[in-house]
LOMILO-89615 format. One record per residue (C-alpha): x, y, z; residue number from 0; residue in one letter. Coordinates in steps of 0.05 Angstrom, whole numbers, plus 5000, padded with zeros to 4 digits. Example, Ala and Ser with C-alpha at 12.3 -4.5 7.8 and 13.67 -1.06 7.14 Angstrom:
(node (5246 4910 5156) 0 "A")
(node (5273 4979 5143) 1 "S")
% end
This chain:
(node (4711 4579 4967) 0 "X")
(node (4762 4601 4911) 1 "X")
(node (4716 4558 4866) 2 "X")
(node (4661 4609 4885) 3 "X")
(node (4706 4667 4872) 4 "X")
(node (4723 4644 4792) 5 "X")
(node (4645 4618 4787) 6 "X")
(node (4615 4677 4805) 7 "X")
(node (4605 4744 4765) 8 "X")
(node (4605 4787 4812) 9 "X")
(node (4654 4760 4870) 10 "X")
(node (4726 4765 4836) 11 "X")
(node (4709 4844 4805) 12 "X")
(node (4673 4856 4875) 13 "X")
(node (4739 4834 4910) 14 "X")
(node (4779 4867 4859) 15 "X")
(node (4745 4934 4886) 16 "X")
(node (4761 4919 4949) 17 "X")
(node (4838 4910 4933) 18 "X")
(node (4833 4984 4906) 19 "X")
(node (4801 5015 4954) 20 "X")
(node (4847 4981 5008) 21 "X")
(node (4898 5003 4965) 22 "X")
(node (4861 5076 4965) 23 "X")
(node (4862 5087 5039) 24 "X")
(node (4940 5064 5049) 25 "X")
(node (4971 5113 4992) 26 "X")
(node (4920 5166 5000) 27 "X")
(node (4939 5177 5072) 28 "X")
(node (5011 5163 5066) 29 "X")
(node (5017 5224 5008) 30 "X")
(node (4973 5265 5062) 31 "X")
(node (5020 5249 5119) 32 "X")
(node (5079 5273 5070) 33 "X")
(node (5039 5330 5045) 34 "X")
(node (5036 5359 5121) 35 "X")
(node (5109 5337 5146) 36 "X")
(node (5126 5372 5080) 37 "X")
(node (5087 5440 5101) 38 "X")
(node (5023 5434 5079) 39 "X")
(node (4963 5441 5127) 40 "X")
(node (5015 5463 5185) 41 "X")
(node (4954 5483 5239) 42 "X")
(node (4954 5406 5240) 43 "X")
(node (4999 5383 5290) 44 "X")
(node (5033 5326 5264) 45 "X")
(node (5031 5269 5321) 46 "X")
(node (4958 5259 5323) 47 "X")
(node (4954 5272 5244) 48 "X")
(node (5004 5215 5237) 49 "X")
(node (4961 5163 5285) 50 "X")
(node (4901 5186 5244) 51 "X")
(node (4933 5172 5180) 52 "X")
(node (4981 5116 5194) 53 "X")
(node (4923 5076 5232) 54 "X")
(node (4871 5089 5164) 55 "X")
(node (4936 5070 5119) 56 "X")
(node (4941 5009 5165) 57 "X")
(node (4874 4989 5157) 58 "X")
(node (4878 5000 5077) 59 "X")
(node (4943 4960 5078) 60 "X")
(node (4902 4901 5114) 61 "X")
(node (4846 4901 5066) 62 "X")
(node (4895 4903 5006) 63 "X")
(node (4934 4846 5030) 64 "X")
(node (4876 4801 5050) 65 "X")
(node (4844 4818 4983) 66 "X")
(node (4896 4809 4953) 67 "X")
(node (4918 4743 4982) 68 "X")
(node (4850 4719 4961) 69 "X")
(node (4861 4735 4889) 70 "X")
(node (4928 4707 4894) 71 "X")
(node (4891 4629 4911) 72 "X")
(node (4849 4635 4850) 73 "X")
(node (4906 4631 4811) 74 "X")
(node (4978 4621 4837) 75 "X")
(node (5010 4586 4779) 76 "X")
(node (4997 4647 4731) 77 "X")
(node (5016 4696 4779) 78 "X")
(node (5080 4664 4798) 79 "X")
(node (5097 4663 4719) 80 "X")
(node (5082 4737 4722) 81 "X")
(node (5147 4782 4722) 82 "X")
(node (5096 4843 4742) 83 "X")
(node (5069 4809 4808) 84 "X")
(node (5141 4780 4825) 85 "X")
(node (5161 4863 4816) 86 "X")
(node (5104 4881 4851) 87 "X")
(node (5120 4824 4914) 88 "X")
(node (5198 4856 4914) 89 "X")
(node (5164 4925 4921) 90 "X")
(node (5124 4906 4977) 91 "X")
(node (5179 4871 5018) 92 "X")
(node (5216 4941 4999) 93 "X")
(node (5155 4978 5016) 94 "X")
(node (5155 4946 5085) 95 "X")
(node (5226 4943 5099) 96 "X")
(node (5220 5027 5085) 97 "X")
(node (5167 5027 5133) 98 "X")
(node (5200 4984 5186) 99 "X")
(node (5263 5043 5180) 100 "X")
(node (5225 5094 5183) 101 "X")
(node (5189 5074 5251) 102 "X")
(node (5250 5040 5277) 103 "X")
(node (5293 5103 5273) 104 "X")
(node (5232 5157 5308) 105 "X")
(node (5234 5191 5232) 106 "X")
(node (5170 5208 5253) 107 "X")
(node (5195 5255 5315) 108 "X")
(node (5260 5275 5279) 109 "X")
(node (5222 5297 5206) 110 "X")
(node (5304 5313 5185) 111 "X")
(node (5322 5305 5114) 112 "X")
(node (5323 5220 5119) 113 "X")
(node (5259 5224 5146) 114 "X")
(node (5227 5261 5083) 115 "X")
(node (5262 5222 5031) 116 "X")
(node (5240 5157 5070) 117 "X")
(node (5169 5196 5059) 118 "X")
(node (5183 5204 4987) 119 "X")
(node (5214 5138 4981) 120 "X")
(node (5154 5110 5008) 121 "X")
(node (5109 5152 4962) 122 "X")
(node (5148 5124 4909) 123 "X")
(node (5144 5051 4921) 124 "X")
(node (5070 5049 4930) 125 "X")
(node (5056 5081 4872) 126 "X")
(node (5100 5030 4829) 127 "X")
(node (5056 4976 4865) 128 "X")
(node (5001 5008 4838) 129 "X")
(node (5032 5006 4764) 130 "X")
(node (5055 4925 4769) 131 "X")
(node (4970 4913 4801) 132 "X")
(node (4952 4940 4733) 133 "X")
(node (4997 4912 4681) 134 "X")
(node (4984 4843 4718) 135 "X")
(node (4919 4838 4684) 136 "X")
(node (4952 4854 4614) 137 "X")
% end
């Protein structure tokens, strides 16, 4: 199978665009989640926003990490050799270890000042993900 992915022309960039647009759905509807805790949108009430969003960021997060995962099997030995995708791992493990705070404390019922920079923090994170993805291919 991973043969199939480094053989074909179209499978690894076809996979690549599905890492993105996993990667699309989780940030884009974290930084909408923060945009409405933050004020924005207020008619929205936030509970059912935050299902909405968290369950779509869920799904993206899935995608990403079994696209991801995939592209990881083609070739292991680089990307271990790669200070970017190590940063990137530590980012995730930080990224999830936010994430796992954030829902173990109720931030999402309290919204206090912990609660947004957890949001922010968050924000943050992914979007230095997003920077070590792209310099792993330089």
């Amino acid at each position: 199978m991973f043969g199939a992915l480094q053989s074909n022309a179209w499978a690894y960039p076809a996979l690549e665009a599905l890492h993105v647009l996993g990667i699309a759905l989780l940030l884009g509807n974290l930084v909408a989640l923060e945009m409405r805790v933050f004020g924005r949108a207020a008619a929205i009430p936030v509970a059912p926003f935050a299902r909405l969003s968290l369950a779509i960021a869920l799904t993206g997060f899935a995608l990403a990490a079994c696209t991801g995962a995939l592209m990881f099997a083609t070739q292991p030995g680089e990307l271990l050799a790669n200070r970017f995708f190590l940063s990137k791992m530590g980012l995730l493990i930080a990224a999830g270890c936010n994430a796992l705070w954030f829902h173990w404390r109720g931030s999402l019922q309290r919204l206090d000042g912990l609660a947004r920079a957890q949001m922010l923090l968050s924000t943050g994170i992914w979007i230095a993900v997003v920077f070590c993805g792209r310099w792993i291919a330089y």
